[in-house]
C-alpha positions in Angstrom: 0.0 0.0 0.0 3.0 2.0 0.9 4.7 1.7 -2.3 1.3 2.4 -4.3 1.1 5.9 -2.4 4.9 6.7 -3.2 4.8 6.0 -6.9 1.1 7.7 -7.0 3.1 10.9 -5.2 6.0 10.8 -7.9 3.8 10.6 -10.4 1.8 13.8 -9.9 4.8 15.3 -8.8 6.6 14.9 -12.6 5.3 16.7 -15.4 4.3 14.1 -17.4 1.9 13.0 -14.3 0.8 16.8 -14.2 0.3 17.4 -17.6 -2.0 13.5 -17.7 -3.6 15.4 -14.7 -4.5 18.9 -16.2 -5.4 17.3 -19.7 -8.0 15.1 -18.1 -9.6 18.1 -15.6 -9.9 20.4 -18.9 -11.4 16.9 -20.7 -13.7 16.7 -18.0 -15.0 19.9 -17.9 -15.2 20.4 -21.6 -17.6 17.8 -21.3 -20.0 18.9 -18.7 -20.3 22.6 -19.9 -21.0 20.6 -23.3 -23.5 18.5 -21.7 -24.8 21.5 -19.7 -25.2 23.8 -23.3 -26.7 21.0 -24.9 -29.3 20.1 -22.0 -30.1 23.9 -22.1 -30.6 24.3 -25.7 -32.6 21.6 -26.0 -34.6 23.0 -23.1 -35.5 26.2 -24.9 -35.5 25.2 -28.5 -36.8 21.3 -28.0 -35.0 18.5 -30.0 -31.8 17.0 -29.5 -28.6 19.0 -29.4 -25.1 17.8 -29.5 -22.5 20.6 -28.7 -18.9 19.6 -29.7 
């Protein structure tokens, strides 16, 4: 368990971990203002909507 919490510490503490880190946050919320966008579009206009 240890050993799972030192190379999880390493790995956000390199850049490569960091930039896997920030890539999937910005993934993440790209989707749920997306998702949020489409739910309120369809909301006023009716139908589906799919926001890219």
């Amino acid at each position: 368990m240890n050993a799972r919490r030192v190379n999880r510490e390493r790995f956000l503490k390199s850049a490569g971990g960091q930039f896997a880190v920030v890539t999937l946050l910005v993934l993440a919320l790209f989707a749920v203002v997306g998702f949020g966008v489409s739910y309120v579009l369809g909301a006023l206009f009716g139908g589906g909507w799919f926001v890219l």
